[in-house]
C-alpha positions as CSV (number, residue, x, y, z in Angstrom):
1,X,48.3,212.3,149.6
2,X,51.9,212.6,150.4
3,X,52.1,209.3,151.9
4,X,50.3,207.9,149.3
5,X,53.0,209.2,147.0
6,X,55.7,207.9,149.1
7,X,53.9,204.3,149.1
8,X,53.8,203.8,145.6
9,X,57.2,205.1,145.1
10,X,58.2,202.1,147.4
11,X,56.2,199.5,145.6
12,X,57.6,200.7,142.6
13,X,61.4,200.0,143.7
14,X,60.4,196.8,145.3
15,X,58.8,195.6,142.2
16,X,62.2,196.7,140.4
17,X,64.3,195.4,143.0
18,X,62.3,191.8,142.9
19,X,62.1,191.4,139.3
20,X,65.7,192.1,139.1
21,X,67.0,189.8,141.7
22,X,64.9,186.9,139.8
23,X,66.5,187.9,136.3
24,X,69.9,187.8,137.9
25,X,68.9,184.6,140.4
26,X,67.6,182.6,137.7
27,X,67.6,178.5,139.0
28,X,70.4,176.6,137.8
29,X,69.1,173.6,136.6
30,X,71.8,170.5,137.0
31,X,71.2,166.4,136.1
32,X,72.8,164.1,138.0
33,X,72.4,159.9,137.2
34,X,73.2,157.0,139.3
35,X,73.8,153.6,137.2
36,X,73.4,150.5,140.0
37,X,75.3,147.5,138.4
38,X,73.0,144.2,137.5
39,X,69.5,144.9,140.1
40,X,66.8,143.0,138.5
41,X,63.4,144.8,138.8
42,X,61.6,142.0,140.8
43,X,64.6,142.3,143.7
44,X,64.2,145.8,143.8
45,X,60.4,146.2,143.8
46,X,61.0,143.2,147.2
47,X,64.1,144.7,148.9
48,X,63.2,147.5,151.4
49,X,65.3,150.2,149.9
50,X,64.5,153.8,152.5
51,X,66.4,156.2,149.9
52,X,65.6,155.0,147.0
53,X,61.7,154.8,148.5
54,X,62.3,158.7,149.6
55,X,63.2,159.8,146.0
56,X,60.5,157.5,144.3
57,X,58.2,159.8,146.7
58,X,59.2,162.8,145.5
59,X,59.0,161.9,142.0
60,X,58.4,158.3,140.5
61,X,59.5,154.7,139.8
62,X,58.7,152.5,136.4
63,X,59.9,149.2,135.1
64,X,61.8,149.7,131.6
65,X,63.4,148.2,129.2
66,X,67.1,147.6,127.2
67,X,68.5,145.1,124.6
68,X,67.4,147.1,121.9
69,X,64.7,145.3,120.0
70,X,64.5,141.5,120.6
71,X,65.2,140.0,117.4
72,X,65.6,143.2,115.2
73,X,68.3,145.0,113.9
74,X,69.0,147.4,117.2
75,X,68.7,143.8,119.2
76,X,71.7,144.8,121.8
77,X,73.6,142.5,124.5
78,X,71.9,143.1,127.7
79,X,75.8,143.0,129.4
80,X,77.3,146.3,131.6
81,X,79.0,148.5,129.0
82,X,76.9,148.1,126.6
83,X,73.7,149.2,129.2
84,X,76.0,152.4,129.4
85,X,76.4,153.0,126.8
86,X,72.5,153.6,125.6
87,X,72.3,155.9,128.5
88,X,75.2,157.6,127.5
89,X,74.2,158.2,123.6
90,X,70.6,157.9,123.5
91,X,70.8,154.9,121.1
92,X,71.3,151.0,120.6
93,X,74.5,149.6,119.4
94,X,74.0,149.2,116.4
95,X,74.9,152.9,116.5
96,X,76.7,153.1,119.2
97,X,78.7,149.7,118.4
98,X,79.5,148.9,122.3
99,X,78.6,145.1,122.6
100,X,80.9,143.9,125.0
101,X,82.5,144.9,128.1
102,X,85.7,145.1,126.0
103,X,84.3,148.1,124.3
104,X,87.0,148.0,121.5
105,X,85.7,150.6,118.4
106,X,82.9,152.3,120.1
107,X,81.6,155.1,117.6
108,X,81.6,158.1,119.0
109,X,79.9,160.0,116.1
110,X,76.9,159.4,118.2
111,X,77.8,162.2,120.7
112,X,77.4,161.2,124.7
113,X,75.5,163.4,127.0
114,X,79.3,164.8,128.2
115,X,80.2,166.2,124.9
116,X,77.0,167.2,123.9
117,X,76.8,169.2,127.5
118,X,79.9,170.8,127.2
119,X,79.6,171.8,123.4
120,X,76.5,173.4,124.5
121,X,78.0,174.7,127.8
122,X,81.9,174.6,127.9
123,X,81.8,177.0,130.9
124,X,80.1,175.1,133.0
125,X,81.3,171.7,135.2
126,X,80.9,167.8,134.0
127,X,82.1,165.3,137.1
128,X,82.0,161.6,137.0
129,X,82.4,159.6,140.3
130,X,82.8,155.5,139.3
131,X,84.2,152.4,140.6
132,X,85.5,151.4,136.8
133,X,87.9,154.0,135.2
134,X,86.8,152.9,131.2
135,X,83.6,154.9,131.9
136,X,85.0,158.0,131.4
137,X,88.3,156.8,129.5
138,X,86.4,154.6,127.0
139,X,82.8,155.3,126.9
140,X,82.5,159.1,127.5
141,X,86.3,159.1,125.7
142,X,87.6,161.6,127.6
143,X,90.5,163.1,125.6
144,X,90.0,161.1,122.6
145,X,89.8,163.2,119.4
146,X,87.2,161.4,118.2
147,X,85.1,161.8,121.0
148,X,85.8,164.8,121.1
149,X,88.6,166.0,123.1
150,X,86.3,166.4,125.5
151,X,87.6,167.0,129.6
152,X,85.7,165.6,132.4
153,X,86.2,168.6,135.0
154,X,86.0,166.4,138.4
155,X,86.6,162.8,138.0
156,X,87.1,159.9,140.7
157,X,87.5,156.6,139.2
158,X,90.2,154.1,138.4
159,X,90.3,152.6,142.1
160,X,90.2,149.2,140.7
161,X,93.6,149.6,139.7
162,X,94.1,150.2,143.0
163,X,95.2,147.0,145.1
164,X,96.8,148.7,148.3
165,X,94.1,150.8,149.0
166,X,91.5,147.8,148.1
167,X,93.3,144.7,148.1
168,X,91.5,142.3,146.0
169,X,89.9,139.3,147.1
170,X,87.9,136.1,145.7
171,X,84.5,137.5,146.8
172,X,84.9,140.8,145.2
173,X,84.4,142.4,148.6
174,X,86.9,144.7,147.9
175,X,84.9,146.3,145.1
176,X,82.3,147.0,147.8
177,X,84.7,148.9,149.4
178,X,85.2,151.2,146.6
179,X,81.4,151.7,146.2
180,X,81.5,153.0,149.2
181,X,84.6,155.5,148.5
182,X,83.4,156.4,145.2
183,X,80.1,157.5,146.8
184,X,81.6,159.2,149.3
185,X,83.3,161.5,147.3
186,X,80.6,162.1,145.0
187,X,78.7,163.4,148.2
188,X,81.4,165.4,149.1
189,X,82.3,166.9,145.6
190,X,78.4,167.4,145.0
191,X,78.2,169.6,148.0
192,X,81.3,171.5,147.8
193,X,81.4,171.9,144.3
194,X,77.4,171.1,142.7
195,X,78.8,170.0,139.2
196,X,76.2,170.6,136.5
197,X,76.2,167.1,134.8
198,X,77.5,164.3,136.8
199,X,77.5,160.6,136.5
200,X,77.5,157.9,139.4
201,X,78.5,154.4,138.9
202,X,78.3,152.1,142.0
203,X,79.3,148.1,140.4
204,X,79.2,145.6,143.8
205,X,75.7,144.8,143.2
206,X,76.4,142.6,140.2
207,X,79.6,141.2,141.2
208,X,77.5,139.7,144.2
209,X,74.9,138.5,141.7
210,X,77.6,137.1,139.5
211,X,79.1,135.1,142.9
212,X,76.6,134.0,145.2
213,X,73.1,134.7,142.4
214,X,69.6,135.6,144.3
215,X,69.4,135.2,147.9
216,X,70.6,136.7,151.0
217,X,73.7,138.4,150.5
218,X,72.9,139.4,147.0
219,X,69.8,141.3,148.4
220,X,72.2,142.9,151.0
221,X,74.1,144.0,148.2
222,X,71.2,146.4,147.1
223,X,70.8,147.3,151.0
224,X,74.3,148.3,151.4
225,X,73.7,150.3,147.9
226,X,71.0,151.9,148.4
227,X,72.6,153.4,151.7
228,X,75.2,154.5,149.4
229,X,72.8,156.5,147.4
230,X,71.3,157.6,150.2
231,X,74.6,160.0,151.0
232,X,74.0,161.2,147.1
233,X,70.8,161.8,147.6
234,X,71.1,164.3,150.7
235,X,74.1,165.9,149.2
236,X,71.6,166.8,146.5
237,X,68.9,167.8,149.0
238,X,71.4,170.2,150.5
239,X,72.4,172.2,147.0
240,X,68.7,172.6,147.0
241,X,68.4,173.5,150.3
242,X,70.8,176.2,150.2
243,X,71.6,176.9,146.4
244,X,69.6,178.1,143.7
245,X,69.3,174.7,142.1
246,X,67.1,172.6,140.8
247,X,68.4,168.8,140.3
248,X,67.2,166.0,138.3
249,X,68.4,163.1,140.3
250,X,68.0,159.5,138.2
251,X,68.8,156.0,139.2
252,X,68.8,153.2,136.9
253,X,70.5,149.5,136.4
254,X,71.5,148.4,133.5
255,X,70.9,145.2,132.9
256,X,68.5,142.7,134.7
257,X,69.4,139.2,135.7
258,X,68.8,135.1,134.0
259,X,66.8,132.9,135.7
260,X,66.6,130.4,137.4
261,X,69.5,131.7,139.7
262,X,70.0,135.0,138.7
263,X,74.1,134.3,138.5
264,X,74.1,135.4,134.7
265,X,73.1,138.0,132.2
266,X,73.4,139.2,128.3
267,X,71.0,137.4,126.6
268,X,67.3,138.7,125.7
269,X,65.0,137.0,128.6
270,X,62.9,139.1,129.7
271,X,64.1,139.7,133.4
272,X,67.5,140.1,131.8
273,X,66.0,142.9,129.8
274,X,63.7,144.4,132.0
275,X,65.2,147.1,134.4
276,X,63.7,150.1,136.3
277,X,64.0,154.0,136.6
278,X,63.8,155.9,139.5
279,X,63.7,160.0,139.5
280,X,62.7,162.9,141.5
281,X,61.3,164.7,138.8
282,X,57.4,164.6,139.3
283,X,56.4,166.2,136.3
284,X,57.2,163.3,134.2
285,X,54.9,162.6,130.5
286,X,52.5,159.9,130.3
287,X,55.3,157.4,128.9
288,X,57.2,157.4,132.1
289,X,53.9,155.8,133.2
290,X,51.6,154.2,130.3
291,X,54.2,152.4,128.7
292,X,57.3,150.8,129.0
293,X,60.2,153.3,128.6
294,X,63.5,152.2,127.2
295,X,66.6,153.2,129.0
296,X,67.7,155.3,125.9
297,X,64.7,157.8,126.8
298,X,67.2,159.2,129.5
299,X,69.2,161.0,127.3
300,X,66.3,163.0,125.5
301,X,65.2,163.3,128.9
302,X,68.2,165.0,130.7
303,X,68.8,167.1,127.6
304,X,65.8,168.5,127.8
305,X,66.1,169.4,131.6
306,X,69.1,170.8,130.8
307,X,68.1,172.7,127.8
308,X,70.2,171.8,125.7
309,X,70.2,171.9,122.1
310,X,71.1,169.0,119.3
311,X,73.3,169.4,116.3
312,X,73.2,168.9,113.1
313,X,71.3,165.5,112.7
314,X,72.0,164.0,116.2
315,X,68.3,164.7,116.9
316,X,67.0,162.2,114.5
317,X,69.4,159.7,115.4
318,X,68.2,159.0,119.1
319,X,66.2,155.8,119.8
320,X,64.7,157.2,123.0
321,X,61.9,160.1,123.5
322,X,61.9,162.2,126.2
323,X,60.0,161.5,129.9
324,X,59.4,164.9,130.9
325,X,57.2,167.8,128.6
326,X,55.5,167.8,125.5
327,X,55.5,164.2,123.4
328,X,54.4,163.9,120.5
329,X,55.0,160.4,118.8
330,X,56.5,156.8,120.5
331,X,57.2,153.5,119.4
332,X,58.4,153.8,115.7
333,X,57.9,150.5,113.1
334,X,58.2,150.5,109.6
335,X,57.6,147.1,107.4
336,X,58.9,147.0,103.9
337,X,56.5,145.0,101.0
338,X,58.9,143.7,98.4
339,X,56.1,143.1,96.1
340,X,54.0,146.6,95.8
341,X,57.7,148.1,97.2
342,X,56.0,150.2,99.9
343,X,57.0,150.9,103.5
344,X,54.4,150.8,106.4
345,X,55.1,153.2,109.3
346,X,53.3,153.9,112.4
347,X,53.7,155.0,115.6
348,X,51.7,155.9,119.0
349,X,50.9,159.8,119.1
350,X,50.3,161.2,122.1
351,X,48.6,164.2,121.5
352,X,45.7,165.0,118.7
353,X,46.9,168.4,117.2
354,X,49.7,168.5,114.4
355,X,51.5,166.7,111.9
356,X,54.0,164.1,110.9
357,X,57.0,164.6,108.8
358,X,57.7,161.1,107.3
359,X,61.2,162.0,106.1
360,X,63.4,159.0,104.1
361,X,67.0,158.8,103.4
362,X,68.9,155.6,101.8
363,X,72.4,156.3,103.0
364,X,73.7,156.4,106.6
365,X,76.4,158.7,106.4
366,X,75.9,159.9,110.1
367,X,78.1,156.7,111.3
368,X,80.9,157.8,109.3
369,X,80.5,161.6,110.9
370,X,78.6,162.9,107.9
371,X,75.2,164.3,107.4
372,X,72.4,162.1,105.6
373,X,70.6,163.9,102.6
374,X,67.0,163.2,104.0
375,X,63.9,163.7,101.4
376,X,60.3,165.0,103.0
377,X,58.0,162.1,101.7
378,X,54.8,162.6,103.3
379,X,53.1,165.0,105.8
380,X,49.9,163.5,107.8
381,X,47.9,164.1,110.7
382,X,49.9,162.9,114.1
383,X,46.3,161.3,115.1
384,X,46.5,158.7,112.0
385,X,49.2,156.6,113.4
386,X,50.2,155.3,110.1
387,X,51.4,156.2,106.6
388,X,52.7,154.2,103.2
389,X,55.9,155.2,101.3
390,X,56.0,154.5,98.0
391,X,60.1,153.8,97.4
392,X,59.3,151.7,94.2
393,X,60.8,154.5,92.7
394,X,63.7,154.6,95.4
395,X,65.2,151.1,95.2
396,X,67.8,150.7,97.9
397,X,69.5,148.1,100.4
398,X,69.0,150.4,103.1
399,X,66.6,152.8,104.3
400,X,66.7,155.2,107.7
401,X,63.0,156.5,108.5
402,X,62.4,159.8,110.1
403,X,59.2,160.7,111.8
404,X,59.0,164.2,113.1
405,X,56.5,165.7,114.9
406,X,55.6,169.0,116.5
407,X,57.8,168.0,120.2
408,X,60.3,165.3,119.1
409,X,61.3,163.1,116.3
410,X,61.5,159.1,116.0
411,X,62.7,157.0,113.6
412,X,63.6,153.4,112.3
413,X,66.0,151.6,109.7
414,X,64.6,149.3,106.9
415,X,66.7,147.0,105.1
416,X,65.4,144.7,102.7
417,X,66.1,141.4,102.2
């Protein structure tokens, strides 16, 4: 008996002891995404690629899309910034308004996965590691009111500017180069320092597209890249191996390439506007893999991983739906009828249980930094796929189209002719 008494008084302060260390040990969760400049889908689904092949392994590899919709009012240029920029805000320009490389009045009331992070986590540590300094001055605007004011914590960028370190030369060899410093340090900063959010940028790729189009050396390009990720990839391996972390690692393009040579891009073909998504996460939602994912579903998607939470009306704003969890509705449409003045939505549900919130407002104050006054319209089973609005009663230039579900939200503009 008395050993009996003294065992269960041991398992007793084990079990304390355990469940305390895992309440105090909880993972850390961290997101890290690699943009590789101007890979076309097709040249990457050819190339041998090791480290890129090792990560699509551990978790999966899709085509996708950009360019908003061909056509429509989101239609976006399928050039560099602008591909950034949907990752970055989780939308198309015409919200974001990037649509050149220029990126002259970007409109940051469309937060970026930096500030969004940081307002939801200001103690905790952003780093970007790029071969073109605008990312973080320009697109992620750090220290721009507007933006903001937000502080990227570890930054290495702005080599460009450098021409004694990486003298510059007709081929744009030079902007190999930095590639490679910029991804050295990011696998040294990762490991030392294991940032929670961090963005990678590596650009020769398309600068070897841009000069010499498809062939040899532009498939070398992706070799020499994919090496590059490689030392991003283990540094990321080794805060697993050794930290209590648990990393979504993401690599993306952000535009694809015109045929017949591949030398150009920006228009709406569709090998310009296909690209790809790689990721370790192997828990990824039927969308990664049913259907064609848009590159603005990374934003949702790293959010969620992240846990973090969306302001105000930001939610309803995003164009992309997330590729990991519980989804409840994809693919948004809405046609207007001039002469019964109804609206047609629909959309793809991906589960049977619950309901739609068809929610309407005629303004779009949320550009100007303001919140739209939104008016619940209909409510109908997520199964049905479909609802009419009457707006006869609700004549307006200009309709924005909520439909909410259980998991996420979707939506669409209308505007009349």
């Amino acid at each position: 008996m008395k050993y009996l008494i003294q065992y269960v008084t041991l398992l007793f302060i084990s079990t304390v002891f355990f469940q305390g260390c895992s309440q105090t040990h909880e993972t850390e969760k961290k997101a890290l995404f690699i943009i590789l400049d101007g890979i076309s889908a097709d040249v990457l689904e050819m190339i041998h690629t090791p480290y890129l092949d090792e990560v699509i392994e551990t978790g999966g590899y899709t085509r996708a899309y950009l360019g908003g919709e061909a056509g429509g009012y989101s239609e976006s240029p399928t050039v560099s910034a602008v591909g950034y920029n949907h990752l970055l805000t989780g939308t198309w320009s015409n919200k974001h308004n990037v649509y050149d490389n220029e990126i002259e009045e970007p409109n940051y009331n469309y937060w970026n996965i930096f500030r969004l992070f940081e307002t939801n986590h200001p103690e905790k540590t952003t780093a970007i590691y790029s071969s073109w300094l605008d990312n973080r001055t320009k697109l992620v605007g750090g220290g721009i009111a507007e933006a903001g004011d937000i502080s990227i914590d570890i930054h290495f960028d702005g080599f460009e500017h450098d021409t004694l370190a990486f003298p510059h030369d007709d081929e744009g060899l030079y902007v190999q180069k930095i590639d490679q410093h910029v991804s050295e340090m990011a696998d040294q900063s990762i490991r030392e320092d294991g940032p929670d959010l961090s963005w990678v940028y590596l650009w020769y790729p398309d600068s070897a597209g841009h000069y010499y189009g498809d062939g040899d050396k532009y498939y070398e390009s992706l070799r020499v890249a994919d090496r590059q990720i490689g030392l991003i990839w283990e540094a990321v391996k080794y805060r697993e191996n050794n930290y209590n972390e648990e990393w979504l690692f993401i690599v993306t393009t952000d535009h694809g390439r015109r045929l017949p040579d591949g030398r150009h891009h920006g228009g709406q073909t569709e090998r310009e506007r296909t690209i790809w998504l790689v990721t370790n996460e192997n828990n990824t939602n039927l969308h990664f893999a049913a259907s064609k994912p848009g590159i603005v579903d990374l934003y949702p998607t790293i959010s969620r991983h992240l846990d973090l939470e969306l302001p105000g009306q930001l939610g309803y704003e995003l164009d992309g739906v997330p590729l990991t969890g519980d989804l409840s509705l994809s693919h948004p449409a809405a046609d207007y009828d001039p002469e019964t003045g109804e609206i047609s939505v629909s959309w793809k549900a991906w589960h049977e249980d619950g309901e739609v919130s068809v929610k309407i407002s005629r303004t779009n104050e949320f550009q100007e930094g303001r919140e739209d006054n939104y008016e619940l319209v209909k409510q109908v089973p997520l199964i049905a796929t479909e609802a009419v609005i009457d707006v006869s009663d609700r004549p307006s230039d200009f309709y924005k189209i909520v439909m909410e579900g259980p998991h996420n939200s979707v939506n669409r503009w209308v505007i009349p002719e």
